[in-house]
C-alpha positions as CSV (number, residue, x, y, z in Angstrom):
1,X,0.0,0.0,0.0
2,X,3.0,2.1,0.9
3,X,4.6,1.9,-2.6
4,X,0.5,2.4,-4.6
5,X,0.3,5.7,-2.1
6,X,4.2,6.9,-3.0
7,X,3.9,6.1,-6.5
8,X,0.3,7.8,-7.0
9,X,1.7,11.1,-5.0
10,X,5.3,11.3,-7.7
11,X,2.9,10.9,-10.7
12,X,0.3,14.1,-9.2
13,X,3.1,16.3,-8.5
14,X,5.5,15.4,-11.9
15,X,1.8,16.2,-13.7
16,X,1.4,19.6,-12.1
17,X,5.3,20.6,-12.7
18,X,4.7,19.4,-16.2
19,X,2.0,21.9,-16.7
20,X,4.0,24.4,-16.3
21,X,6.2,23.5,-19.6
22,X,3.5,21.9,-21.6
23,X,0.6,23.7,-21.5
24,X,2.5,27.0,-23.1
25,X,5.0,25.1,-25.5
26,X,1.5,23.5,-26.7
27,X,0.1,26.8,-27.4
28,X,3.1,28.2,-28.8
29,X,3.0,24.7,-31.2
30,X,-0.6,25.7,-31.9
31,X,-1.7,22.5,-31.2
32,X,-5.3,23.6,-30.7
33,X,-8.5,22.2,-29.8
34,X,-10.8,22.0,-32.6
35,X,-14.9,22.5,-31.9
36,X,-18.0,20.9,-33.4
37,X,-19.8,23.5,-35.0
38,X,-23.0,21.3,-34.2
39,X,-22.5,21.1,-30.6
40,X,-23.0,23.4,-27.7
41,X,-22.9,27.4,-28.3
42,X,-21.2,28.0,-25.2
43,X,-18.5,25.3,-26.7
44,X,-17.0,28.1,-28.9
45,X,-15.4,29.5,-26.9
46,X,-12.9,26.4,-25.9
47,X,-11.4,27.3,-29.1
48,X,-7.6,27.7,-29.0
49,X,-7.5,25.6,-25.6
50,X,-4.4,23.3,-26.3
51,X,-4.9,19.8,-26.5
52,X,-2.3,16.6,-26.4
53,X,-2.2,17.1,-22.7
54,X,-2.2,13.4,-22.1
55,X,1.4,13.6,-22.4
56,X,1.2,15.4,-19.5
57,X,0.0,12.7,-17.1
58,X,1.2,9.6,-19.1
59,X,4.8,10.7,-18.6
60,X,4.4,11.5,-14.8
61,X,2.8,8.1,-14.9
62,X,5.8,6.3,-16.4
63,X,8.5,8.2,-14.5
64,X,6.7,7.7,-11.6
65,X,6.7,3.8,-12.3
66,X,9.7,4.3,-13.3
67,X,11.4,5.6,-9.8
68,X,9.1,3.4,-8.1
69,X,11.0,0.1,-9.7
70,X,14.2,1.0,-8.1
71,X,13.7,2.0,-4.5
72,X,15.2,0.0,-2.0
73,X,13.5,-2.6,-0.5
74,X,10.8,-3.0,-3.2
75,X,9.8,-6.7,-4.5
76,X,9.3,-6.9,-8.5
77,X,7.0,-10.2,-7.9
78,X,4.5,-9.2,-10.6
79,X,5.7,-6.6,-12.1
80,X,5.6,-7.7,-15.2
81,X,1.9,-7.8,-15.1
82,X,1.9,-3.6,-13.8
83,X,4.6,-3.4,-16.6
84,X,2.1,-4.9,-19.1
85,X,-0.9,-2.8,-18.5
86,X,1.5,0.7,-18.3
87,X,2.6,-0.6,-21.8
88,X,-1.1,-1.2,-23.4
89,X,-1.5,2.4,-22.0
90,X,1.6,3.7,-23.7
91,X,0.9,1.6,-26.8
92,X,-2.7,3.1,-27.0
93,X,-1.5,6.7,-26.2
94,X,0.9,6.5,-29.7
95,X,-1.8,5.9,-31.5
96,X,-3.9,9.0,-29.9
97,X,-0.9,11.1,-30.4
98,X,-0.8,10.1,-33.8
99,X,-4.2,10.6,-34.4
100,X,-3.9,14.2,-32.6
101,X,-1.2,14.9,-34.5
102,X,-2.1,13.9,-38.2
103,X,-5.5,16.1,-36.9
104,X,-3.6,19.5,-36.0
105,X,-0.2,20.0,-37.1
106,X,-1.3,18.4,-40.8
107,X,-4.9,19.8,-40.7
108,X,-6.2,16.4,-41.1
109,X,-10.2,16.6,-40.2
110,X,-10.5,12.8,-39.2
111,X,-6.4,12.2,-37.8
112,X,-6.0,8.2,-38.4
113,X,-8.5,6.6,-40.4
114,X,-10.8,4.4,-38.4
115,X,-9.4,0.9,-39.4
116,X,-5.9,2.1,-39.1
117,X,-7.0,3.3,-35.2
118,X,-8.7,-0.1,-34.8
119,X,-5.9,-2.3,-36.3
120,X,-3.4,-1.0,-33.8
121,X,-5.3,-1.4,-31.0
122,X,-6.5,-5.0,-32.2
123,X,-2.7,-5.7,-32.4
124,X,-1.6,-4.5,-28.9
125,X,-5.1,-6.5,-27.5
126,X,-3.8,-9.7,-29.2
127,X,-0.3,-9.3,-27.7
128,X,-1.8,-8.8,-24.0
129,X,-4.6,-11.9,-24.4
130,X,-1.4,-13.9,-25.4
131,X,0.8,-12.3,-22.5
132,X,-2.2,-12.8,-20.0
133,X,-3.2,-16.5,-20.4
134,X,1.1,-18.2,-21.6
135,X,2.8,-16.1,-19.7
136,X,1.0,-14.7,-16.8
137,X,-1.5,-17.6,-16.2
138,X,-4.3,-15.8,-16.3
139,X,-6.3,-18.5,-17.9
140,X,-9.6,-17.8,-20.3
141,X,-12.5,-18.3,-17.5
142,X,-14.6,-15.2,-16.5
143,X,-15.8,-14.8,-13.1
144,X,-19.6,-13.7,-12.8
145,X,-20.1,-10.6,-10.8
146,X,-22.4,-11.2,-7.8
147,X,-22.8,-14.7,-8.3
148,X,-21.2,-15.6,-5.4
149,X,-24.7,-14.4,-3.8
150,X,-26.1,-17.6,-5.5
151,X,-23.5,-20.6,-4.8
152,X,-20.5,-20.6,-3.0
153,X,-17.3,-18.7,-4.9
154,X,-19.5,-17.9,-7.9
155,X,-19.7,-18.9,-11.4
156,X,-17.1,-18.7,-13.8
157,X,-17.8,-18.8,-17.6
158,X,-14.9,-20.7,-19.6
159,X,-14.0,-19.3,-22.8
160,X,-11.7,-21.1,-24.1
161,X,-8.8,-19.3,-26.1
162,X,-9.9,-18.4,-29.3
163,X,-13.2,-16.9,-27.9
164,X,-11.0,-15.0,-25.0
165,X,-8.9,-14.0,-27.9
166,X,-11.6,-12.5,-29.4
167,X,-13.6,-11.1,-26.3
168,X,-10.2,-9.2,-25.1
169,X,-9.8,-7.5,-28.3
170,X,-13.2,-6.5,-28.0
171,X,-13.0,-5.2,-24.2
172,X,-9.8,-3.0,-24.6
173,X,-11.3,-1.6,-28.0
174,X,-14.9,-0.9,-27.0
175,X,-13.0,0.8,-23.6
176,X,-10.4,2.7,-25.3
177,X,-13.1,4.5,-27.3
178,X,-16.1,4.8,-24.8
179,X,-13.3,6.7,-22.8
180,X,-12.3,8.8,-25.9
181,X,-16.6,9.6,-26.2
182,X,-17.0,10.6,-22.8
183,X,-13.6,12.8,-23.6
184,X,-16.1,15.4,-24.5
185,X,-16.5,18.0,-21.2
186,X,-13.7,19.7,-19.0
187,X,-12.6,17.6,-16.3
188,X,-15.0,14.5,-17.0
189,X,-13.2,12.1,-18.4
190,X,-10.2,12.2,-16.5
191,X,-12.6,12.1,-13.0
192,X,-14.3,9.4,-14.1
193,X,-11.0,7.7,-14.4
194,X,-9.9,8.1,-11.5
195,X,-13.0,6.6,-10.1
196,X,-12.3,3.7,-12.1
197,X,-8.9,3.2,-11.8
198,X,-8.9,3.4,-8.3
199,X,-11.8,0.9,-8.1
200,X,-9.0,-2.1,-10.1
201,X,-6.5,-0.9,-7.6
202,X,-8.5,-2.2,-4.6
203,X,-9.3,-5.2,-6.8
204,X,-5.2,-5.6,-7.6
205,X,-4.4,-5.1,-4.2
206,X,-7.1,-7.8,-2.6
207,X,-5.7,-10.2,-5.3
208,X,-1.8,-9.7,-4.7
209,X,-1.1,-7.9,-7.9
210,X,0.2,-4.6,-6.1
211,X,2.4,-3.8,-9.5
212,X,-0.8,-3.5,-11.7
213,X,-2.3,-1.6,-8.6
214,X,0.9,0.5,-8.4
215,X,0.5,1.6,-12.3
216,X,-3.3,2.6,-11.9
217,X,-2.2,4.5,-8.9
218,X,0.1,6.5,-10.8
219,X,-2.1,7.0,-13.8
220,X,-4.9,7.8,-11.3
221,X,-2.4,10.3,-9.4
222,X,-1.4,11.8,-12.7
223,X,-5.4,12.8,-13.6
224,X,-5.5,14.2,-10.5
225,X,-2.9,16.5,-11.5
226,X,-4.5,16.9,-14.5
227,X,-7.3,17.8,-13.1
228,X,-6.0,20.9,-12.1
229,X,-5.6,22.6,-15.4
230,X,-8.4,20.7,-16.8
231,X,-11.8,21.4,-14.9
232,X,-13.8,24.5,-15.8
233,X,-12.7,26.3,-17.3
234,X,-10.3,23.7,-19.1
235,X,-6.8,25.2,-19.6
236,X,-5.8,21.9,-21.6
237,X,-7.5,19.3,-23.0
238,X,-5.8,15.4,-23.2
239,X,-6.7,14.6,-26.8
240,X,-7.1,11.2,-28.2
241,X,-3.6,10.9,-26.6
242,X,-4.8,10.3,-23.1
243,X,-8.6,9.3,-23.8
244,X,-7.6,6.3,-25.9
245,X,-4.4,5.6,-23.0
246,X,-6.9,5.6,-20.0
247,X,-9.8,3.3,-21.5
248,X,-6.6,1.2,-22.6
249,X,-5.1,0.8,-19.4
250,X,-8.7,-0.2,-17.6
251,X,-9.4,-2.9,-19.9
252,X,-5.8,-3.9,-19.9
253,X,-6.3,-3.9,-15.9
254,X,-9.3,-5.8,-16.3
255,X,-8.0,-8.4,-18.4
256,X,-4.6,-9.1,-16.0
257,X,-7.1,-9.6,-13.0
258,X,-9.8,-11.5,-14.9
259,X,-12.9,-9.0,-14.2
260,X,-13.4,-7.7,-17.3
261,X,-17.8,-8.3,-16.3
262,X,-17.0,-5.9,-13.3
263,X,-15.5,-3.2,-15.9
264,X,-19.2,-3.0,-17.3
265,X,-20.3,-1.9,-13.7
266,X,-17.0,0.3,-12.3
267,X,-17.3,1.6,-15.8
268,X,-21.0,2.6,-15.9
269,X,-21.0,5.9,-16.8
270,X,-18.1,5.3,-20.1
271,X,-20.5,2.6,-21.0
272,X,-23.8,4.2,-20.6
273,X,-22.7,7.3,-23.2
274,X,-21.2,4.4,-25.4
275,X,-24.8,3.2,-25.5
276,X,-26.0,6.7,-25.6
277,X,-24.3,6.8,-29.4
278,X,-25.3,3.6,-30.7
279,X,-29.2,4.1,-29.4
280,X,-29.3,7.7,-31.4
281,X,-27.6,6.6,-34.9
282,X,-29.9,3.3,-34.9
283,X,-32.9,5.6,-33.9
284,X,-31.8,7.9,-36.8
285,X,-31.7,5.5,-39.3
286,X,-34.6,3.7,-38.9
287,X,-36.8,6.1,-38.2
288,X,-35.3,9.4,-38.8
289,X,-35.5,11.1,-35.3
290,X,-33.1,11.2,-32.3
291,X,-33.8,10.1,-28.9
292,X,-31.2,12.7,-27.8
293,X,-30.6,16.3,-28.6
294,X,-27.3,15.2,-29.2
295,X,-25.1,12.4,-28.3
296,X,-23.0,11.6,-26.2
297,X,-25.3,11.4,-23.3
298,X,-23.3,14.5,-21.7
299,X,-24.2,16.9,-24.6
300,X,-27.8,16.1,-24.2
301,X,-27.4,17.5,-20.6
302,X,-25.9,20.5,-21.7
303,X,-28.7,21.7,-24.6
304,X,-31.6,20.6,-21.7
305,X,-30.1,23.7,-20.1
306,X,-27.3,21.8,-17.3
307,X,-24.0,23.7,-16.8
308,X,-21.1,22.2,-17.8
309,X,-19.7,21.5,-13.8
310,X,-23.2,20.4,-13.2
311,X,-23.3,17.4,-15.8
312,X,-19.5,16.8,-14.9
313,X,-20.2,16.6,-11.3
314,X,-23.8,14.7,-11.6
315,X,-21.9,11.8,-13.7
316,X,-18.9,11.8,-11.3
317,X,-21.4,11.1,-8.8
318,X,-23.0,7.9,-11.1
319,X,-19.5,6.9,-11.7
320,X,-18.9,6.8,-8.0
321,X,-22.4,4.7,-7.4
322,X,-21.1,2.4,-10.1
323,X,-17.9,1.9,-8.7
324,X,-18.7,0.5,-5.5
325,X,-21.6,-1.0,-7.0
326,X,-19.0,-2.8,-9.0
327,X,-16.6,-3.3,-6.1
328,X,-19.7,-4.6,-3.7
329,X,-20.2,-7.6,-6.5
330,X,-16.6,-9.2,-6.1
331,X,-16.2,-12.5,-4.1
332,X,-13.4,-14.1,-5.2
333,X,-11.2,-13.2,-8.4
334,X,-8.0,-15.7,-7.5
């Protein structure tokens, strides 16, 4: 606990001393936000708010892991598995910086094209299922959350490995990008994961893995500091760069300690806006109306008439409810 609590303070305060360097080289690099025309009036006026700033706390993160590897007295027993999930957050991060920076710097309106995002993050999901189940021993069985309610040390469902193959490519893409959707209001995203990541680090550190608990620390720790410069009125915003590197780094978490179910209740809120997407395009197509002023879910809130801390600090809230909603269905994940 000593080492999640040192490691989660370094990354906060390398994020905040960062700020100071990033946040004006970013604006003197003009890498700007850009606006939807479509969205929110009051939106408009974000315009010429850096973005990238997931640099910011993904590099605290790292050295923070870093420093944390060599003090004295610290065991490395499962390290590799804190290792892997710091590198599916890294791995996912390129890409968002890539993306960001194909968008900005070469006035590219849509960065990466879809399949190229989706391909890379395919790739880095196939490495981790392999990592997780030959050389971590995770096996391929999912435990069921509150089951253990119903029989003693719950129900598991067996996947076998070409279906977990499939279902982990499918949990760190569909949580990369319902991160990267909810990536839409100052200070939301990076709140609600903290919630989250948090919420794995209690799971980690009940089942032993304290090195995957150490790396959500620090990414947690270097949100916080994010935070700082990023709740109303943002002063930077993290791009794809950290939206795509926090959703990575929860379903990497997931996969390493097998509760990848729970990730759809700690994760509510990313999940519930995912939904909120796929409900209005269906809607629109086959019928031709919205359910939603506009989607994501936050949005909606926003044109109803709800100021911007208001929706960020109501769905905080839900996250929270969903996190130890989440937590309060665990029984055994060993």
């Amino acid at each position: 606990m000593s080492l999640f609590l040192v490691t989660t303070g370094m990354a906060l305060v390398m994020t905040l001393a960062l700020g100071s360097i990033m946040i004006p080289l970013l604006h003197r690099l003009k890498f700007d936000q850009r606006v939807r025309s479509d969205g929110p009036a009051r939106h408009l006026q974000k315009i010429g708010t850096p973005t990238m700033g997931g640099v910011m706390f993904l590099f605290g993160a790292m050295v923070a892991v870093a420093v944390a590897t060599v003090l004295p007295g610290v065991s490395r027993i499962g390290w590799a598995e804190g290792l892997a999930v710091l590198l599916v957050a890294l791995g996912f991060g390129a890409i968002g910086f890539l993306d960001d920076f194909l968008k900005i710097a070469y006035k590219r309106p849509l960065g990466l094209r879809a399949r190229e995002k989706l391909a890379g993050q395919a790739l880095i999901a196939v490495v981790l299922a392999a990592l997780a189940v030959f050389v971590f021993g995770r096996g391929t069985e999912l435990p069921v959350p509150f089951s253990g309610l119903l029989v003693p040390g719950g129900y598991t469902l067996e996947l076998g490995w070409w279906l977990f193959l499939g279902f982990t490519v499918l949990v760190l893409l569909g949580t990369a990008n319902a991160v990267n959707l909810t990536d839409g209001l100052d200070g939301l995203a990076a709140g609600l994961f903290v919630i989250a990541a948090l919420s794995f680090a209690v799971i980690a550190l009940v089942m032993g893995k304290t090195w995957v608990a150490v790396v959500l620390g620090a990414l947690a720790g270097g949100c916080v500091g994010f935070l700082y410069f990023n709740y109303y009125p943002a002063r930077v915003f993290m791009g794809d760069t950290g939206s795509l590197a926090l959703g990575g780094s929860l379903a990497a978490a997931a996969v390493v300690t097998k509760s990848e179910l729970f990730l759809l209740i700690i994760g509510g809120v990313f999940v519930i806006e995912t939904l909120s997407v796929i409900l209005q395009v269906i809607s629109y197509q086959l019928i031709g109306r919205r359910i939603f002023r506009m989607s994501p879910l936050h949005h909606h809130f926003e044109l109803v008439g709800w100021s911007e801390t208001r929706v960020v600090n109501v769905f905080w809230t839900v996250g929270l409810v969903f996190a130890l909603l989440g937590l309060a269905g665990i029984y055994s994940l060993g």
